[in-house]
mmCIF file as gemmi writes it, N, C-alpha and C atoms, coordinates in Angstrom:
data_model
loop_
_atom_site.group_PDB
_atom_site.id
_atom_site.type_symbol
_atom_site.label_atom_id
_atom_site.label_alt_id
_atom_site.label_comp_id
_atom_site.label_asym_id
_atom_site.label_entity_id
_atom_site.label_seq_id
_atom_site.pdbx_PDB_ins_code
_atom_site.Cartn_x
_atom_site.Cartn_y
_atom_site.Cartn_z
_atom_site.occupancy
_atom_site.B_iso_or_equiv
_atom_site.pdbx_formal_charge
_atom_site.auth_seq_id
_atom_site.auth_asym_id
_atom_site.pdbx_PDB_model_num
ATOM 1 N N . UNK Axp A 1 ? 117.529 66.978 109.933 1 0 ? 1 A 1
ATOM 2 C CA . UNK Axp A 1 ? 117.799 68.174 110.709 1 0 ? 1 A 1
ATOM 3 C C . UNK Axp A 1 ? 118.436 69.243 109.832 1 0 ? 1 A 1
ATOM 4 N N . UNK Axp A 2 ? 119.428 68.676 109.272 1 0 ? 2 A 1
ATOM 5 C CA . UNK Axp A 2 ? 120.279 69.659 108.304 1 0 ? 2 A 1
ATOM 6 C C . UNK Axp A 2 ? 119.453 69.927 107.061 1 0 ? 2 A 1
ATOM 7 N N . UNK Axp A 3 ? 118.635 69.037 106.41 1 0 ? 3 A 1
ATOM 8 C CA . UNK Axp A 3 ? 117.579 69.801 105.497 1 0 ? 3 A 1
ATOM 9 C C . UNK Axp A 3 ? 116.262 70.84 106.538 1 0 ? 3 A 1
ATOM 10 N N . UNK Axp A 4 ? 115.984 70.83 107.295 1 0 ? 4 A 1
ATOM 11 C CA . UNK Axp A 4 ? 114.931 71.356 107.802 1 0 ? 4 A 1
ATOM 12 C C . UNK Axp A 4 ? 115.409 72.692 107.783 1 0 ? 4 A 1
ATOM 13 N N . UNK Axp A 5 ? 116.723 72.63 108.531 1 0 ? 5 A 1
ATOM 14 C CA . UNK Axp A 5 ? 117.681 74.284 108.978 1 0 ? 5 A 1
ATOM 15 C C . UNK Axp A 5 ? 117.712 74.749 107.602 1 0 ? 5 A 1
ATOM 16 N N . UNK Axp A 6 ? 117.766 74.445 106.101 1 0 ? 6 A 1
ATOM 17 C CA . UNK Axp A 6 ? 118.651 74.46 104.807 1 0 ? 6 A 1
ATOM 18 C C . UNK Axp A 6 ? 116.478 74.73 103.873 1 0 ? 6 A 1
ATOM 19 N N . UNK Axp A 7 ? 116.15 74.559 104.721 1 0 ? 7 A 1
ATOM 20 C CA . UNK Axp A 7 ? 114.719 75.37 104.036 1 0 ? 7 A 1
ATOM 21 C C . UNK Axp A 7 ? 113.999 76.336 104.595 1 0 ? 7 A 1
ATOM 22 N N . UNK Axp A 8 ? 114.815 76.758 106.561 1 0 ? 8 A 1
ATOM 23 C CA . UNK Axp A 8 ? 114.108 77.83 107.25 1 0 ? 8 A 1
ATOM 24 C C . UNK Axp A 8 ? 114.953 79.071 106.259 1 0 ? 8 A 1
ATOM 25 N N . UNK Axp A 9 ? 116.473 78.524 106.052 1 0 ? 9 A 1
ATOM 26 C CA . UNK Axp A 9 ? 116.846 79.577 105.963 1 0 ? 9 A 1
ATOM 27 C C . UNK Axp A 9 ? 116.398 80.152 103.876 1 0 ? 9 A 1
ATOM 28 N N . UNK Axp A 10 ? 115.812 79.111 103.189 1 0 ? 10 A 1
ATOM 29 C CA . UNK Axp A 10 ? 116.01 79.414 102.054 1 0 ? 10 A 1
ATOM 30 C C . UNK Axp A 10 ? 114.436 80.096 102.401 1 0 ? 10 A 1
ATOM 31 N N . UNK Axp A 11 ? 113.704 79.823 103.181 1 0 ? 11 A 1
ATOM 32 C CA . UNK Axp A 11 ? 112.507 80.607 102.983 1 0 ? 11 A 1
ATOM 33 C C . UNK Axp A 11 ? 112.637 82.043 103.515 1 0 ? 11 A 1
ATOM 34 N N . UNK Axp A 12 ? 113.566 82.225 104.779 1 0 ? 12 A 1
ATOM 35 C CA . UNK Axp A 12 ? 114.192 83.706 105.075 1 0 ? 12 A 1
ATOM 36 C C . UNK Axp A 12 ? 114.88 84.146 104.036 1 0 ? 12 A 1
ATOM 37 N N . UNK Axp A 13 ? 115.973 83.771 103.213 1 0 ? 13 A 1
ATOM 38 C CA . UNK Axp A 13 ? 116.007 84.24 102.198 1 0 ? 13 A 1
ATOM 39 C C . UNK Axp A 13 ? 115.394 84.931 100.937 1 0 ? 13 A 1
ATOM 40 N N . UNK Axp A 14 ? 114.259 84.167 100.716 1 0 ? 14 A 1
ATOM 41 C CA . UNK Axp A 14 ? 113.489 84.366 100.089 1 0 ? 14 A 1
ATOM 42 C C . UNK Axp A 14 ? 112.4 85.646 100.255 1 0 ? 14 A 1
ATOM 43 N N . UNK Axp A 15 ? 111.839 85.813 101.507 1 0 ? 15 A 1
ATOM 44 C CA . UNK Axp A 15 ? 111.638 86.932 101.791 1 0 ? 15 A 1
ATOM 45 C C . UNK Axp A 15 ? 112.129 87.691 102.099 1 0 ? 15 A 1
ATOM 46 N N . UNK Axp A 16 ? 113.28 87.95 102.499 1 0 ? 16 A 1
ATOM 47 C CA . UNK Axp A 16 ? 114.068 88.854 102.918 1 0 ? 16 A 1
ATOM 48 C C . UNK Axp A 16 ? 114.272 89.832 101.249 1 0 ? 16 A 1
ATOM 49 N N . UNK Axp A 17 ? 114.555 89.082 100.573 1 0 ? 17 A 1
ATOM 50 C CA . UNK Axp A 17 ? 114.994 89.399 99.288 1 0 ? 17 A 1
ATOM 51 C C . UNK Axp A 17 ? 113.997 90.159 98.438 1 0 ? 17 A 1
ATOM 52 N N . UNK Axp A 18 ? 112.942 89.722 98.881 1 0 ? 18 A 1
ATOM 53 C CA . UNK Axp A 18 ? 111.501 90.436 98.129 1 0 ? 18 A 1
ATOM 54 C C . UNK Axp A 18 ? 111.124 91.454 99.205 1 0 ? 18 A 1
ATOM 55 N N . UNK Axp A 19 ? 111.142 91.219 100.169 1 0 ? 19 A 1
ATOM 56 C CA . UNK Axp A 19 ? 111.309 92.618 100.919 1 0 ? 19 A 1
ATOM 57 C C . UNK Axp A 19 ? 111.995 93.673 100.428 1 0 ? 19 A 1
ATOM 58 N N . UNK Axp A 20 ? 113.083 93.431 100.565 1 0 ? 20 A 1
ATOM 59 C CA . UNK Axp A 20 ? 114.143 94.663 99.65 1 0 ? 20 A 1
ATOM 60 C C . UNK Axp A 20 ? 113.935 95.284 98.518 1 0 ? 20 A 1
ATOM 61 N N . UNK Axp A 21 ? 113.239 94.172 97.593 1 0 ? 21 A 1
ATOM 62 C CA . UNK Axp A 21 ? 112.777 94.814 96.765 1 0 ? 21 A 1
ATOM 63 C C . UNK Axp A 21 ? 112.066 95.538 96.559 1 0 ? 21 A 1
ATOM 64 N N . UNK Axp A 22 ? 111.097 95.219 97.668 1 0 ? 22 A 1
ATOM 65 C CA . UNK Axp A 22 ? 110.239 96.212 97.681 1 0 ? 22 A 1
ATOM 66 C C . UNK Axp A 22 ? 110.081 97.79 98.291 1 0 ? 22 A 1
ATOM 67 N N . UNK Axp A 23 ? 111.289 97.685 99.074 1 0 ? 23 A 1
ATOM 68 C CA . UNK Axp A 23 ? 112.409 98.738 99.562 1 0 ? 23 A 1
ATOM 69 C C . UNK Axp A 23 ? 112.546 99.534 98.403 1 0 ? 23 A 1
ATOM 70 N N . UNK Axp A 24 ? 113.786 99.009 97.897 1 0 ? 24 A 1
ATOM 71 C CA . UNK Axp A 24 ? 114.251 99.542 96.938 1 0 ? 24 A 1
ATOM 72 C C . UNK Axp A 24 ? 113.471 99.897 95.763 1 0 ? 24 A 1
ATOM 73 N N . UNK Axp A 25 ? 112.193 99.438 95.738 1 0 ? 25 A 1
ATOM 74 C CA . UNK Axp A 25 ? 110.942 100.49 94.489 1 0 ? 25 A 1
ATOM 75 C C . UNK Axp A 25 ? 110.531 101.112 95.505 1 0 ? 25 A 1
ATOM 76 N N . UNK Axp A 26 ? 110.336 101.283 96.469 1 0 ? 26 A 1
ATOM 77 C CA . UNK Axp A 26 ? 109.424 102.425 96.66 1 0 ? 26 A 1
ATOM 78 C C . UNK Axp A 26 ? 110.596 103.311 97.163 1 0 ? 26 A 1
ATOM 79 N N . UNK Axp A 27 ? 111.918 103.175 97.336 1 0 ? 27 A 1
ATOM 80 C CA . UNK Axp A 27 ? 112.466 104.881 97.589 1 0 ? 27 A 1
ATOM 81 C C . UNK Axp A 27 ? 113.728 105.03 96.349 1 0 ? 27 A 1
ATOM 82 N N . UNK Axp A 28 ? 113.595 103.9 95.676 1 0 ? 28 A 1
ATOM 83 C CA . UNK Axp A 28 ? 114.213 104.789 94.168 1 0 ? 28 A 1
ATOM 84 C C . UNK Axp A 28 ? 113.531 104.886 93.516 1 0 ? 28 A 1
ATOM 85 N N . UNK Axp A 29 ? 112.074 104.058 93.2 1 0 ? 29 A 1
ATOM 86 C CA . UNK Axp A 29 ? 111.617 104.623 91.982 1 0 ? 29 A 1
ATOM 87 C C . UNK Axp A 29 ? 110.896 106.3 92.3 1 0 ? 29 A 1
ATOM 88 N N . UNK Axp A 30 ? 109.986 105.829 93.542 1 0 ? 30 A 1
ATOM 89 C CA . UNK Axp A 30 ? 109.767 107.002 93.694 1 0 ? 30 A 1
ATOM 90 C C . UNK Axp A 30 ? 110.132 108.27 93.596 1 0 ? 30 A 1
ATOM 91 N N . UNK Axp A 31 ? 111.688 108.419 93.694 1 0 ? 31 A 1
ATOM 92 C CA . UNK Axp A 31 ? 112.464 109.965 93.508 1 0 ? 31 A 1
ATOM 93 C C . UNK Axp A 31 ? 113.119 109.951 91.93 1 0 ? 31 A 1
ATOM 94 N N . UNK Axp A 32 ? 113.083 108.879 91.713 1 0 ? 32 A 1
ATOM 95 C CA . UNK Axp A 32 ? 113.669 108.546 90.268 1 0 ? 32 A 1
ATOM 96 C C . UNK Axp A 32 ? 112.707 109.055 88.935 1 0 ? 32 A 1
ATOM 97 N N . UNK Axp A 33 ? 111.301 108.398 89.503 1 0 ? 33 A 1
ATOM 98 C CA . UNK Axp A 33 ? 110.726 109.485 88.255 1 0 ? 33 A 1
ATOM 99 C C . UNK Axp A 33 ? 109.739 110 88.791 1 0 ? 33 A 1
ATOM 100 N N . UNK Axp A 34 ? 109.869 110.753 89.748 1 0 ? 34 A 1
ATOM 101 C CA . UNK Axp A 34 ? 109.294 111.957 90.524 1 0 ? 34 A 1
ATOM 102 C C . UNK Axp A 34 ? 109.091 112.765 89.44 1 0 ? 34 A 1
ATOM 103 N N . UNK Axp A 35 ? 109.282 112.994 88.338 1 0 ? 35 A 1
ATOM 104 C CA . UNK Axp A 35 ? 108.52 113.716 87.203 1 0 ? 35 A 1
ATOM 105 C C . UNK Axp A 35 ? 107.427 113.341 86.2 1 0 ? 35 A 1
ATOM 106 N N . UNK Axp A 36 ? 107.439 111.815 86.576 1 0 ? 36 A 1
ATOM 107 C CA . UNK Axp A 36 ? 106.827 110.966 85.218 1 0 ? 36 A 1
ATOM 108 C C . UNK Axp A 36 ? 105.464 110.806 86.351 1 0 ? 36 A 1
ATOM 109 N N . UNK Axp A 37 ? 105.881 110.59 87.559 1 0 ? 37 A 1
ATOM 110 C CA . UNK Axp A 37 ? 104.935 110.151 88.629 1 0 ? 37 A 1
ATOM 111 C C . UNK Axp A 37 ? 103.655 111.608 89.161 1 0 ? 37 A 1
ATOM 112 N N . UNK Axp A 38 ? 104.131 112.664 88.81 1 0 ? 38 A 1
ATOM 113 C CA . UNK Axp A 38 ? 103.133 113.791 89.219 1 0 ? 38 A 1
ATOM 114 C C . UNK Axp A 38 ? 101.982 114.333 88.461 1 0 ? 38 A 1
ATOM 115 N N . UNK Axp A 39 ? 102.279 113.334 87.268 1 0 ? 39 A 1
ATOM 116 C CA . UNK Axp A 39 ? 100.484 113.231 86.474 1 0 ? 39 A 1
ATOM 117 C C . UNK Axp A 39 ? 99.651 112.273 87.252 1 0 ? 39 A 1
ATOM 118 N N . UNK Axp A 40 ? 100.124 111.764 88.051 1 0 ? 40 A 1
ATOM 119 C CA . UNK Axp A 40 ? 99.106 110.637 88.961 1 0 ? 40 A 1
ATOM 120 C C . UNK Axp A 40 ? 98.896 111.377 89.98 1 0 ? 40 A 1
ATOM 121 N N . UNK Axp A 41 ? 97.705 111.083 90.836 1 0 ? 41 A 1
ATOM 122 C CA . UNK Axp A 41 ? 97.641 111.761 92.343 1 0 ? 41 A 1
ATOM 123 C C . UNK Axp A 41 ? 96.906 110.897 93.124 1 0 ? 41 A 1
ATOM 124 N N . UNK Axp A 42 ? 97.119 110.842 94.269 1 0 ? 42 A 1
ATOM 125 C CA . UNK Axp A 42 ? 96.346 110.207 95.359 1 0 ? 42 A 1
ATOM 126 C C . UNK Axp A 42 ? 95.714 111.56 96.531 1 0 ? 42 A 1
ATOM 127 N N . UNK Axp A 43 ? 94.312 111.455 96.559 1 0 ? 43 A 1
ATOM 128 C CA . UNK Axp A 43 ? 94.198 112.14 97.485 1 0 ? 43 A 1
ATOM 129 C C . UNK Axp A 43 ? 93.869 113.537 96.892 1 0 ? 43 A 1
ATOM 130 N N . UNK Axp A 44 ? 94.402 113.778 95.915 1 0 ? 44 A 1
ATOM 131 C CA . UNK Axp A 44 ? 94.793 115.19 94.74 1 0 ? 44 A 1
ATOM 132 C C . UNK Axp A 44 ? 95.963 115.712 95.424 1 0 ? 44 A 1
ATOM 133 N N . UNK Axp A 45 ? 96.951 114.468 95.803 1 0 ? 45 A 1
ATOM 134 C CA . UNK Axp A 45 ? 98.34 115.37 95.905 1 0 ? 45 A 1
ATOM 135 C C . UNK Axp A 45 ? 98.903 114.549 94.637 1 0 ? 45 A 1
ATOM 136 N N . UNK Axp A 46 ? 100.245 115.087 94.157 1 0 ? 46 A 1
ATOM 137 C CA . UNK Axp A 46 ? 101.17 113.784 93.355 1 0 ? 46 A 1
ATOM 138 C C . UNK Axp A 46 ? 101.693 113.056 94.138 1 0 ? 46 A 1
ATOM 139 N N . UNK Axp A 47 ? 101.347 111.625 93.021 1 0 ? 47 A 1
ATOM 140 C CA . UNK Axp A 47 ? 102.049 110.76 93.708 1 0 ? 47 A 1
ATOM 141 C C . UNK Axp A 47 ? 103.284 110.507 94.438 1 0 ? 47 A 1
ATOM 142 N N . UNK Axp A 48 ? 104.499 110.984 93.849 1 0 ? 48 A 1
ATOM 143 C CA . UNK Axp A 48 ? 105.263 111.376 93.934 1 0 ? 48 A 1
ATOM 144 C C . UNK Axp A 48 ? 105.58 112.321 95.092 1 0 ? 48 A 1
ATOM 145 N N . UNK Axp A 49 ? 104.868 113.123 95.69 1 0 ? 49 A 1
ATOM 146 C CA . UNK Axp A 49 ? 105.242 114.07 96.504 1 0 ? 49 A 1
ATOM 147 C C . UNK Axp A 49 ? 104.326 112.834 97.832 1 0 ? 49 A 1
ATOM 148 N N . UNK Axp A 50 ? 103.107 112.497 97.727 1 0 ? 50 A 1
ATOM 149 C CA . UNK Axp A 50 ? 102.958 111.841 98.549 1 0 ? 50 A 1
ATOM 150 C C . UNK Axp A 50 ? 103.639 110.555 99.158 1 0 ? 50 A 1
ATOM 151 N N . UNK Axp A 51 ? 104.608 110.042 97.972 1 0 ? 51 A 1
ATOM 152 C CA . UNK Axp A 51 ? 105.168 108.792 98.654 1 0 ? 51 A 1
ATOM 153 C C . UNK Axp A 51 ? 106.371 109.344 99.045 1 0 ? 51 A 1
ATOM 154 N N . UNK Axp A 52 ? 107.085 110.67 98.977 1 0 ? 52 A 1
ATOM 155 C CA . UNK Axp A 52 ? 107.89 111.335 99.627 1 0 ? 52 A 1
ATOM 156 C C . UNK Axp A 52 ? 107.46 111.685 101.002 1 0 ? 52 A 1
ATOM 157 N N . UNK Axp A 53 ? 106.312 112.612 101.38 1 0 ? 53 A 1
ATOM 158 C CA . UNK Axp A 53 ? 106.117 112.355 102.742 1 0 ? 53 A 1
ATOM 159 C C . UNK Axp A 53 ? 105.402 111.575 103.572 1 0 ? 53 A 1
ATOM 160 N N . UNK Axp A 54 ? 104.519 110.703 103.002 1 0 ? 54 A 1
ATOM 161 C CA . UNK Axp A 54 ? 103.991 109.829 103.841 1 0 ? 54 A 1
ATOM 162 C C . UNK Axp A 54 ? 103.909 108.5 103.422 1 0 ? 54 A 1
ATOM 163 N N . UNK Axp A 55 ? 104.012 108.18 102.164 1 0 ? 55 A 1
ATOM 164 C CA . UNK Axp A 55 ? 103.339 106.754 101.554 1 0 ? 55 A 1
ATOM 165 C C . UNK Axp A 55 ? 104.748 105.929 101.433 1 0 ? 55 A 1
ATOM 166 N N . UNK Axp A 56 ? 105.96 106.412 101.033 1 0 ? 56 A 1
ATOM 167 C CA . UNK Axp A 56 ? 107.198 105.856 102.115 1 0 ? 56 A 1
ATOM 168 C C . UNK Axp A 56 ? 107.187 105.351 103.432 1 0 ? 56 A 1
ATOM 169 N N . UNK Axp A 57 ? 107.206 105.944 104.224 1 0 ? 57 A 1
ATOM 170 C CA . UNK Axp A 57 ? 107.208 105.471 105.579 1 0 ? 57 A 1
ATOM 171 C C . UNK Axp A 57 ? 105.959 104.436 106.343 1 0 ? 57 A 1
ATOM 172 N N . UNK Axp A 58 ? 104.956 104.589 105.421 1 0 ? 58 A 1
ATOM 173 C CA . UNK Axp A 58 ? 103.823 103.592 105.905 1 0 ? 58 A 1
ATOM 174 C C . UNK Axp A 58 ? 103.993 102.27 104.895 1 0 ? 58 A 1
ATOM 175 N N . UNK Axp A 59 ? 105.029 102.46 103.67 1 0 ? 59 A 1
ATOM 176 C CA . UNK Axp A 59 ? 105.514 100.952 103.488 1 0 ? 59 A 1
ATOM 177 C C . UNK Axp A 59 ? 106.689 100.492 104.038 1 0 ? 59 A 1
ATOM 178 N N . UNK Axp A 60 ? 107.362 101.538 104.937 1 0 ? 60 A 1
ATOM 179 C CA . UNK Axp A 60 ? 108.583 100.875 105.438 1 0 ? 60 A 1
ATOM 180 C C . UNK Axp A 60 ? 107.977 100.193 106.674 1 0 ? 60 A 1
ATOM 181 N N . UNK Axp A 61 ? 107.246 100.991 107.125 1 0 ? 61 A 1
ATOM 182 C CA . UNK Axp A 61 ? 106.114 100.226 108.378 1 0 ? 61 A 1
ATOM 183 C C . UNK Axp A 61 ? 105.377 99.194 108.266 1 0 ? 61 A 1
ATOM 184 N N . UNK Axp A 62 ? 105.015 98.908 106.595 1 0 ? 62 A 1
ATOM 185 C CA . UNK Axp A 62 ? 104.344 97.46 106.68 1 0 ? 62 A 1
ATOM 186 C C . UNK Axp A 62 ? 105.232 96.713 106.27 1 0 ? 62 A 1
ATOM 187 N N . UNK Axp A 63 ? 106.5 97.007 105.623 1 0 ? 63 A 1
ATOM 188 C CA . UNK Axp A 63 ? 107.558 95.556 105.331 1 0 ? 63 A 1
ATOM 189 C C . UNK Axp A 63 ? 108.156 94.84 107.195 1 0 ? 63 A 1
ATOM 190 N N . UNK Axp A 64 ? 108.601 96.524 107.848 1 0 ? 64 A 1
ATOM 191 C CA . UNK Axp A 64 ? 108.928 95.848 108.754 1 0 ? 64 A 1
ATOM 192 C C . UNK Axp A 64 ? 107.545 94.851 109.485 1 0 ? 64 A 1
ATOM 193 N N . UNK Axp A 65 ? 106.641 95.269 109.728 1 0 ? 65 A 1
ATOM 194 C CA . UNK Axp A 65 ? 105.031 94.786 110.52 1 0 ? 65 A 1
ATOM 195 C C . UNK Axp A 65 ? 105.163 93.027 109.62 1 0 ? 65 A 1
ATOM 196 N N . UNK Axp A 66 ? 105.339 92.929 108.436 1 0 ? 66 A 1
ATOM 197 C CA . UNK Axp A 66 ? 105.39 92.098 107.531 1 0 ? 66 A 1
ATOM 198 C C . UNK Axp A 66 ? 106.354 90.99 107.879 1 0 ? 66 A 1
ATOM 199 N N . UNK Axp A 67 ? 107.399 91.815 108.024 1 0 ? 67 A 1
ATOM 200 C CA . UNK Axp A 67 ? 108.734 90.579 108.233 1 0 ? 67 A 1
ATOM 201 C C . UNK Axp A 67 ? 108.405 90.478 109.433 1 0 ? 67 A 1
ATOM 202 N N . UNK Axp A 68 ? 108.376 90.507 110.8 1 0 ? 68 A 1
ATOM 203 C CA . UNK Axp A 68 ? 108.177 90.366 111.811 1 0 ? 68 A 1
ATOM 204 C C . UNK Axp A 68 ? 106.835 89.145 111.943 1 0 ? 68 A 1
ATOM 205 N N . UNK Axp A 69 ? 105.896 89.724 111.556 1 0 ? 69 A 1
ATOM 206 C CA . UNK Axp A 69 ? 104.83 88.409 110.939 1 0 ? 69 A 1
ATOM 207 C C . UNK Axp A 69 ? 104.935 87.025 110.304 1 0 ? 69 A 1
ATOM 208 N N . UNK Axp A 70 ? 105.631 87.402 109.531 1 0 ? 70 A 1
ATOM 209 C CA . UNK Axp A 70 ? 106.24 85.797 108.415 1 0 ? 70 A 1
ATOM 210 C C . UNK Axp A 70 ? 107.422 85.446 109.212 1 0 ? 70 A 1
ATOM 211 N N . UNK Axp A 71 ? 108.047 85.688 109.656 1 0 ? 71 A 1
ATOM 212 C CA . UNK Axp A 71 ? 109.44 85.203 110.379 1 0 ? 71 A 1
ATOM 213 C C . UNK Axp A 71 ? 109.076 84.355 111.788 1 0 ? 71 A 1
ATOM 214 N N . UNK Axp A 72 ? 107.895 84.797 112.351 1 0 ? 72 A 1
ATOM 215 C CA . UNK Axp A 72 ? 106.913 84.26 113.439 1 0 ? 72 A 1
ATOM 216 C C . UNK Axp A 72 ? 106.748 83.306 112.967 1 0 ? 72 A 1
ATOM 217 N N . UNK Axp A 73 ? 106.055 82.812 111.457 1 0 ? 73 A 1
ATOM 218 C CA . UNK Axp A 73 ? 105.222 81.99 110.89 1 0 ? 73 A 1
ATOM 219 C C . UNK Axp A 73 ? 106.363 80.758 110.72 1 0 ? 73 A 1
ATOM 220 N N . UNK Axp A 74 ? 107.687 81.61 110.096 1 0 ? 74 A 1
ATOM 221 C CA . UNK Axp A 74 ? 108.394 80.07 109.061 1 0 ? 74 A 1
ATOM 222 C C . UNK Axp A 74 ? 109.317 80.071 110.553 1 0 ? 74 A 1
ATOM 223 N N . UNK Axp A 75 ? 109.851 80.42 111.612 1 0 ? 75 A 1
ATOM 224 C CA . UNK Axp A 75 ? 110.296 80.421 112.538 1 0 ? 75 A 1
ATOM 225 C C . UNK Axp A 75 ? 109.488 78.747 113.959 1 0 ? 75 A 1
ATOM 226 N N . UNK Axp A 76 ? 108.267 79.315 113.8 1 0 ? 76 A 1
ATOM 227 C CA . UNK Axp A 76 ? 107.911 78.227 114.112 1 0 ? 76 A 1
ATOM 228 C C . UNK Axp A 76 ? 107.351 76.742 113.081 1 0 ? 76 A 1
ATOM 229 N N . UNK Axp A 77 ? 106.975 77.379 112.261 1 0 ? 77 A 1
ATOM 230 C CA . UNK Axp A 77 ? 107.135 76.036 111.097 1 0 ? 77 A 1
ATOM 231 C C . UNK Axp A 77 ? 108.539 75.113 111.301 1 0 ? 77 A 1
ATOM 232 N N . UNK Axp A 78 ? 109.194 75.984 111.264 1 0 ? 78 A 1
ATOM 233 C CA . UNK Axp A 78 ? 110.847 75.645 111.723 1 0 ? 78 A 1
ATOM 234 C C . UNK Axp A 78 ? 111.031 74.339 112.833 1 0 ? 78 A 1
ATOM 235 N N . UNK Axp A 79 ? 110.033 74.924 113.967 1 0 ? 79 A 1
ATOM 236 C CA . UNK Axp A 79 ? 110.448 74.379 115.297 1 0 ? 79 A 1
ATOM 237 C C . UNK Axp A 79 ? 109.509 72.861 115.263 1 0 ? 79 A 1
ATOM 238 N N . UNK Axp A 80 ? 108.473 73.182 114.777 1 0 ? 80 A 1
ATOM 239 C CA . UNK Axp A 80 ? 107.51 71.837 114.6 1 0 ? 80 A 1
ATOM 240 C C . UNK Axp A 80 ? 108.154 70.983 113.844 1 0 ? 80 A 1
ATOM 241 N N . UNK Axp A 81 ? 108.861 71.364 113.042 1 0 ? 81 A 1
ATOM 242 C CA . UNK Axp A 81 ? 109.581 69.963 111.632 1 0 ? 81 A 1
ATOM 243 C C . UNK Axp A 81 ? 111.116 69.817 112.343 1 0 ? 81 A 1
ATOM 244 N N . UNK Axp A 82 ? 111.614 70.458 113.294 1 0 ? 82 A 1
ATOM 245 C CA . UNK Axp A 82 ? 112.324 69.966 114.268 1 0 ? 82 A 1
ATOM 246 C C . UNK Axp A 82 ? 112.132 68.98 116.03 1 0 ? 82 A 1
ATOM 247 N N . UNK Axp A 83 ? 111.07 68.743 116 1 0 ? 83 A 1
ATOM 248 C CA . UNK Axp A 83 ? 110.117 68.45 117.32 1 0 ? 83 A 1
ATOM 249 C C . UNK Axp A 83 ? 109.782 67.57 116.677 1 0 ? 83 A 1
């Protein structure tokens, strides 16, 4: 029982943690080298200006869509190796 609880939570950990990371590149790197980034373009905007107004918020929308998904998954994985 106490190993089962001691691998839901190391696998929430685990994503949780790579989530963030992936947080944390897309809204520091993005403003961070918002100068190095505007020889690239998507769309023919810069990159940079696009992950400022839109390409931000549609990865904060798929980490959350994401965690909500996998947490379903190891949540009930959880409940079956407890049952």
């Amino acid at each position: 029982m106490a190993d089962a609880r001691e691998r839901h939570w190391l696998r929430t950990r685990k994503m949780t943690l790579w989530l963030l990371g992936v947080w944390l590149t897309t809204s520091f790197c993005a403003v961070f080298f918002a100068r190095e980034l505007t020889g690239l373009s998507i769309f023919g905007w810069p990159v940079s200006f696009y992950l400022a107004a839109q390409g931000a918020s549609l990865v904060y929308l798929a980490i959350i869509g994401l965690y909500a998904w996998r947490m379903r998954r190891i949540d009930s994985a959880a409940l079956e190796e407890n049952s």
